[in-house]
N, C-alpha and C positions, 0 to 999 in steps of 0.2 A: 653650900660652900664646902664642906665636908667632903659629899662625892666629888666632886671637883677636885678638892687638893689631892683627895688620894690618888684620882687617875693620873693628874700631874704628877706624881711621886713616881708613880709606876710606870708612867713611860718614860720620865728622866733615866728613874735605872735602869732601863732595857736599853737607852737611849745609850746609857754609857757602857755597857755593856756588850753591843753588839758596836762600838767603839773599838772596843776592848779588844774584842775579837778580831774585831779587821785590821787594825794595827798589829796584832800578834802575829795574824797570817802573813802580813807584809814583809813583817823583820823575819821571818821564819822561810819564807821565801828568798828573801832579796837574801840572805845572809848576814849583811852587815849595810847601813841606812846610817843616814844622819835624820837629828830632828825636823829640819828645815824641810830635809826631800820628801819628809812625812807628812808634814802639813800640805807642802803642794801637791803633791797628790791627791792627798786622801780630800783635802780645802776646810781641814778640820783647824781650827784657832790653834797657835802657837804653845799657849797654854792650855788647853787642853791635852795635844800632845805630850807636853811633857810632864803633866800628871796623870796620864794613863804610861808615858814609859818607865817613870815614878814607880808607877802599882808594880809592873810586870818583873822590877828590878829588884824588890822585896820580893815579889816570889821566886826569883832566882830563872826568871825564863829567858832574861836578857842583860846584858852587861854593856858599860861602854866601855871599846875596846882601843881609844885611841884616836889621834886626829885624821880626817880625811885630807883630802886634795882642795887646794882652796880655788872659790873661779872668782877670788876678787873678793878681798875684805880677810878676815880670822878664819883660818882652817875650820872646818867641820869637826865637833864630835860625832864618831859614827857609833850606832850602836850594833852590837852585836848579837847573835841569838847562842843559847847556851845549850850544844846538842844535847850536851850527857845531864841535865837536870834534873832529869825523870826518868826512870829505864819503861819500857812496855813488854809486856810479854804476849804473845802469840802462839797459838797451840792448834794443829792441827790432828783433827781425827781423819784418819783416812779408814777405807774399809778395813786393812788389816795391820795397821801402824798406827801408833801415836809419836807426836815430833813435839818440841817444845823449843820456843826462841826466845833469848833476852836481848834486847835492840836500845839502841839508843832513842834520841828523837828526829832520827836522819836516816832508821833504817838500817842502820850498821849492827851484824848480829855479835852481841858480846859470851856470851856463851849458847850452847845448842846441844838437845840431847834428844837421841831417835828411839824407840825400842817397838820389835814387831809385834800384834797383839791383834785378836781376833773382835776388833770394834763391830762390824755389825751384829755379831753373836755374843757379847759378852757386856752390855751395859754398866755391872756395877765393876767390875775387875776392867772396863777402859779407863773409866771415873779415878778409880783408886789409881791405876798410872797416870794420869794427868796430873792429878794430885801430888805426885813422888818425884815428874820429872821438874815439872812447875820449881819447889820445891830445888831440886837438883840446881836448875840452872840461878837462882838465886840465891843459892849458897855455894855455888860454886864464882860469885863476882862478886860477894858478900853484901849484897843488896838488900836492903830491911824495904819489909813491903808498904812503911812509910813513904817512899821515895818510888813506888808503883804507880800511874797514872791510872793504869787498869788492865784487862787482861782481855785479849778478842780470840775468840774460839773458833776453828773453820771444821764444817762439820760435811758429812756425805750423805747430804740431804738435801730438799728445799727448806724454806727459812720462812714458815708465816710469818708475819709485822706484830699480829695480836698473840702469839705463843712464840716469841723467839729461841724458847728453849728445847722447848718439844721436834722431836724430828718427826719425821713422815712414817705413819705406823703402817702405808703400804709398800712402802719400800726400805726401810728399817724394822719389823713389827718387834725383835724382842725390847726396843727401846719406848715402848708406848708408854710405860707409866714413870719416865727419867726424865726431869728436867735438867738438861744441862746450864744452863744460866742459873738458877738455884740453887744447884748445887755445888758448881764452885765458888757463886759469891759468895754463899754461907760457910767455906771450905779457907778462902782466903781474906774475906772482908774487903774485897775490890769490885770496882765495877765492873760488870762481862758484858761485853758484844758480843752475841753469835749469828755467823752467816754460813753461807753456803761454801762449801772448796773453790769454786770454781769462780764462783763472786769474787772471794779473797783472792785468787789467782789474779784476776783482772787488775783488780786495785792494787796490787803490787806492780805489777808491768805499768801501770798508769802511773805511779809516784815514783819507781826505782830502773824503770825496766823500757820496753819499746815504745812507752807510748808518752816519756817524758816531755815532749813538743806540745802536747794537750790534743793528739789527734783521739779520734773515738778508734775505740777496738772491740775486737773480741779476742778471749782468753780459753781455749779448749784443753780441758784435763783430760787424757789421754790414760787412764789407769784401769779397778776394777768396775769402775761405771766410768761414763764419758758425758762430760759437762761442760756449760759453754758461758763465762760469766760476759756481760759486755757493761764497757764505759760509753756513754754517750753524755756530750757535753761536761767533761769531768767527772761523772759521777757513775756509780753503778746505777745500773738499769734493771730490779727486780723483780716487778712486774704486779699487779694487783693481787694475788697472792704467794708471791715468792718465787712461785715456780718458773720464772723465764729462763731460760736458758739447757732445761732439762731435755737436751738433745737427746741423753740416753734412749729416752723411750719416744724418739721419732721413727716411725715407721717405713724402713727403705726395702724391704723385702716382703710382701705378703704371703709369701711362700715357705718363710726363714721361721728358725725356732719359735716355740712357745717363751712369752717372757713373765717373769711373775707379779708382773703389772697386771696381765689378762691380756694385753697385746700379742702378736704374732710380728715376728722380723724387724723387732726392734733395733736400733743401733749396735745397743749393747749387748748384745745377744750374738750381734758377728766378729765387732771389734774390741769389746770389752776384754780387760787382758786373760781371763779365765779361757774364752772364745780362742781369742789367739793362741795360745798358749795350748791347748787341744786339738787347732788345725798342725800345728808345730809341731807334735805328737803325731801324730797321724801322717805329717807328710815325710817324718823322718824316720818312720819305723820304727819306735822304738817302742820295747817291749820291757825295761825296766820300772820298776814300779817309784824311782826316786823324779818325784814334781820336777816341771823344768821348771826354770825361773825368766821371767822377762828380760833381767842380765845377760844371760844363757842365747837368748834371742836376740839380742843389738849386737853381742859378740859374734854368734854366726853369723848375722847380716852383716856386718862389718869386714868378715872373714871371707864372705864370698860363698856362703854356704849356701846353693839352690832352694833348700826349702824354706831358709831362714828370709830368703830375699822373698819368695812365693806368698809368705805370710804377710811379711811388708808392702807389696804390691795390692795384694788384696785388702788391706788396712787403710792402704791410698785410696784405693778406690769407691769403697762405701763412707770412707770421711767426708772424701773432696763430694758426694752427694747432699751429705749434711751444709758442709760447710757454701757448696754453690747456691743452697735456699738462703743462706744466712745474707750471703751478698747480694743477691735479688732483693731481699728483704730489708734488712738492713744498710748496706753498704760501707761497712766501717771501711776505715783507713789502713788498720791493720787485721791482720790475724794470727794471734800467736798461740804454737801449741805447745806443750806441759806435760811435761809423764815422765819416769824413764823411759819409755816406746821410744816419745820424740827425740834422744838423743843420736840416734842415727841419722840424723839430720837430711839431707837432699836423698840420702835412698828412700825415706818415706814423703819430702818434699816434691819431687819429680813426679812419679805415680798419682801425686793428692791434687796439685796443679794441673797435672792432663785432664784428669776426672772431673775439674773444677770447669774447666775452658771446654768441654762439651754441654753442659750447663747450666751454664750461670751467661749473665750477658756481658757482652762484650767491653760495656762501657762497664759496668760493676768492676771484674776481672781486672779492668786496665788500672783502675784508681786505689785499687788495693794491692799492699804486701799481704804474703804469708810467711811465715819467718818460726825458728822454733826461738825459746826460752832461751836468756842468756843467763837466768837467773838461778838454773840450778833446780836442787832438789829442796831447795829451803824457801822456795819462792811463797807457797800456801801460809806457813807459816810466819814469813816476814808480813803476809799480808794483814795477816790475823791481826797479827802485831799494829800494823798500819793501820788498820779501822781503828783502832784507840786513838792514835796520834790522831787522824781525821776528825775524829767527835771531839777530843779536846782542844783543835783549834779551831772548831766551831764552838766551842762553847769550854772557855778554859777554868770555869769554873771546878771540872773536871781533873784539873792537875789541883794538887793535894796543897793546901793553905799552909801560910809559915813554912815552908822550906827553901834553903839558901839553896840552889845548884851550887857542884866544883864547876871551878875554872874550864872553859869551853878549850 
């Protein structure tokens, strides 16, 4: 009798729980829902319904905002979803940046702070700026880290399942003994998600971005490595150890640079922006010892500058290699690229679609865009941000007990 009840116990509460859940995703979704349209939906009892929109209303995740449109009989109360209840923060390490975003629960950035920083070479001085800007952007909207759902971290690495915090000690090695998830939970007393850049890139264009229709994509970051996160069926697609999508070290040249993988003529090695940025040099003569900058190189291509275009051509061309296996292979719906690089938009578009249509197959080619980012240079980070929201409306236990949201 005993085992009995408790299992009963135990599946009630998961029972209501993942109740919980799916009504939150709903109102969070739909935006504004009456009870009635909840129940028939979801076929869940009337009162059920309105003791789970009860709970959610105590914690300030939803509010009723008023009567609906009536089809006959007393207007609807609709209820409402409360975006700003909970802020999220989102924090992107890139190779030699750290970015920091405080977002609503709709994705909307309420403050943002960038600063440059030698993250693959410098482990405890990125930590300690993560730490400052984090920090920054919630004192700058005067946000007590009460009212934090949690914090998601985009890092420029793969992302094991069983060490989420640990980056990859052959392609980051001075970061082998730094937990990232440890050290800023322990840093701010919030939950951390850490994924890959390129993941978080996806999943932003999936919730805010190309691929808001629910078609499958891929997301390629275009920066000092080159990564390619994909959605399929809604969700990221990681791969049984993390590493899906690490186009960088895909092999297009056997002839091409040594890469410090052990590889020869990797991606990143021809197109990675250091890569670029050295053919740029060389096809421009220039014998000043001041770095270009990738800026420096969308303005000459923009400008009409021969060698600036020759770098961009040749950028097309070893992409659309990459990316014509992804479509054979995969065949998403979309393919969106991310970088500063890609904001040169159809001069690097043109070149990558020629290169793509020698091939890839013809049916692939036909059933896919390629398109760049509408999202800017805050897209990683917004993403960051958005695996939080994603975990706590799977599971809203996640969003922080006892607190009233303001008014939506």
């Amino acid at each position: 009798m005993r085992v009995g009840t408790a299992v009963t116990t135990v599946d009630a509460a998961g029972m209501r729980a993942q109740n919980s859940s799916l009504l939150l995703n709903m109102i969070w979704r739909e935006r504004q829902i009456s009870r009635a349209e909840i129940a028939r939906r979801t076929e869940l009892s009337p009162s059920t319904v309105s003791a789970i929109v009860a709970d959610l209303e105590r914690s300030g995740l939803v509010r009723s905002i008023g009567a609906g449109v009536s089809r006959g009989g007393r207007r609807p109360t609709l209820i409402g979803f409360c975006d700003d209840a909970f802020s999220l923060i989102g924090v992107e390490m890139g190779a030699t940046h750290v970015t920091a975003a405080l977002t609503d629960l709709r994705g909307r950035v309420r403050a943002y702070r960038h600063a440059s920083h030698a993250v693959r070479e410098d482990p405890k001085g990125t930590l300690q700026k993560v730490r400052e800007l984090v920090q920054e952007v919630l004192d700058a909207e005067r946000v007590p880290r009460r009212s934090v759902a949690g914090m998601g971290i985009a890092v420029p690495s793969p992302v094991h399942p069983s060490a989420p915090g640990k980056l990859s000690p052959l392609l980051v090695p001075a970061w082998r003994d730094y937990d990232v998830q440890e050290s800023l939970r322990s840093a701010f007393g919030l939950p951390v998600f850490v994924d890959n850049d390129a993941n978080l890139g996806a999943l932003s264009e999936c919730y805010w971005g190309a691929g808001v229709n629910g078609e499958d994509l891929a997301y390629i970051k275009l920066a000092t490595g080159i990564g390619s996160g994909h959605i399929i069926h809604g969700d990221v697609y990681r791969g049984a150890g993390g590493t899906a999508g690490e186009i960088s070290h895909m092999a297009v040249d056997s002839s091409g640079p040594q890469c410090v993988c052990g590889l020869r003529g990797c991606l990143v090695t021809l197109i990675g922006s250091a890569a670029l940025l050295e053919r740029a040099r060389e096809l421009m003569g220039r014998k000043d010892k001041r770095a270009l900058t990738v800026r420096e190189l969308v303005e000459g291509a923009r400008a009409g500058e021969p060698a600036a275009r020759q770098v961009i051509d040749g950028l097309g061309h070893y992409l659309g290699i990459a990316v014509a296996g992804l479509l054979n292979l995969l065949n998403p719906a979309i393919v969106v690229l991310g970088g500063e690089i890609s904001s040169v938009g159809d001069l690097l578009l043109d070149p990558l679609r020629a290169s793509v249509r020698k091939r890839a197959l013809s049916t692939s080619m036909a059933e896919t865009r390629i398109v760049t980012s509408a999202l800017g240079d805050r897209a990683i980070a917004v993403g960051a941000a958005t695996l939080v929201l994603q975990a706590a409306l799977r599971d809203r236990t996640l969003f922080p007990l006892q607190h009233i949201g303001k008014p939506a």
